[in-house]
N, C-alpha and C positions, 0 to 999 in steps of 0.2 A: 477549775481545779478544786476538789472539794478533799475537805482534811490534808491539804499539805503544808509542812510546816516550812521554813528559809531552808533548810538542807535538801528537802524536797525540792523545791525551784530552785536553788542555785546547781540540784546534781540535774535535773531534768534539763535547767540550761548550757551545762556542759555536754549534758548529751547532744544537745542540740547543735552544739560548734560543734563536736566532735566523734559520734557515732559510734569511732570505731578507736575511742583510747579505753586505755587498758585501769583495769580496776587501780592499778597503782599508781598512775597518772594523774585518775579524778581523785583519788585520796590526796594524792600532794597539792592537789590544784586546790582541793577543795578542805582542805590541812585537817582529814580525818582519816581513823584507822581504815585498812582497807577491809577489814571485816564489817565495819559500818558500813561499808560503802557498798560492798556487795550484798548484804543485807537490804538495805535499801531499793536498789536495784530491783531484786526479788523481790518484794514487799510490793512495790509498784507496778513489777508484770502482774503481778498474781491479784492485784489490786482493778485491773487493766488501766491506771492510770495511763502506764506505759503501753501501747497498745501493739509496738514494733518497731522495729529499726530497717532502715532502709539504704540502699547505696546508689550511689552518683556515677553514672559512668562517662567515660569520654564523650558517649553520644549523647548524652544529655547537656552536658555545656557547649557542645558545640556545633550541633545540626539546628539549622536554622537558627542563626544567631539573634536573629531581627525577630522581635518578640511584639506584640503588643492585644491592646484590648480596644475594641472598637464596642459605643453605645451605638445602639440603633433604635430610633422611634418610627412606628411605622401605622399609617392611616388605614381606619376601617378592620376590614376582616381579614386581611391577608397575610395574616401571619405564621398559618402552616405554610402557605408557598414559598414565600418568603424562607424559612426554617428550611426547607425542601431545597430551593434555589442556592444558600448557601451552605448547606451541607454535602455539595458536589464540589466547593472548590478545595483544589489540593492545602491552599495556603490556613484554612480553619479548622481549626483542630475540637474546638467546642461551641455548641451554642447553649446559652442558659436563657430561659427566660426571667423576665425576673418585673417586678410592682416600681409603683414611681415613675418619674419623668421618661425612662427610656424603658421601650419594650423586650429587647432585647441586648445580651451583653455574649458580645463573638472575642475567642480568644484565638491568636493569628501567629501564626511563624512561617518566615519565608526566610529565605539564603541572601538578599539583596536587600534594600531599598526600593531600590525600583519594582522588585517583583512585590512587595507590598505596598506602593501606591497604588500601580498596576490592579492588584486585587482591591483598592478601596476605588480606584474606580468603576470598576464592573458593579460594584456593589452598591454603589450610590445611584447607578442606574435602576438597578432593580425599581421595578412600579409598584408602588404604596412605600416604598421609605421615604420617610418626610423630612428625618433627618441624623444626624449622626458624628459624635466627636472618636477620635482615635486617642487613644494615648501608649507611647514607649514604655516598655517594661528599659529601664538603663540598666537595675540589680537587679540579682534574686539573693536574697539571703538564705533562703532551705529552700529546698525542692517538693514540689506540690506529688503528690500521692499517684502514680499509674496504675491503672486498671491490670 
């Protein structure tokens, strides 16, 4: 964040709990005129500080509730297959690659538990993964950006 001053982040962090309050909401909240407020506002679209607002829908909190991120490190050269191999299953929604300890970082939602053990086991089969941790998303505080 460059050139923002406390009224800056604390109105960008109201927008962020709340998206969709109204200019005279963050003014009270944020105990300044609402012409300041909208000003700001504006100054920061126009700035692209603020780059967009976005909304949350029912199906996003609650299709596939079972969230999580699986590391995978994986031996020698086979990691387009590998990337190929799991970019077929229904339960992965991204693969990244990425530097460091683990070759790749899979991001996973399924409806069950089961159906995402389920899918880390097929996965740990795969030939050249040598190895790999899982971890639960439990919160989301904001919601990550859709295509």
């Amino acid at each position: 964040m460059s050139n923002l001053d406390d009224i800056d982040i604390r109105l960008i962090a109201e927008l962020r709990r709340d998206g969709r309050a109204s200019i005279s909401d963050l003014a009270t909240r944020l105990k300044l005129a609402r012409a300041t407020v909208r000003s700001r506002i504006e100054r920061l679209m126009a700035s692209g500080e603020i780059a967009g607002f976005t909304v949350l829908t029912r199906a996003d909190v609650s299709a596939a509730p079972v969230r999580g991120l699986t590391l995978i490190g994986i031996e020698g050269r086979g990691t387009e297959r590998i990337i190929a191999l799991l970019q077929g299953m229904p339960a992965v929604q991204a693969v990244h690659s990425t530097n460091g300890r683990w070759d790749l970082i899979i991001e996973l939602a399924t409806d069950t538990l089961q159906e995402l053990d389920d899918t880390l086991v097929r996965m740990r089969r795969f030939e050249g993964i040598t190895s790999s941790e899982t971890n639960l998303y439990l919160s989301t505080r904001r919601p990550l950006k859709r295509p």
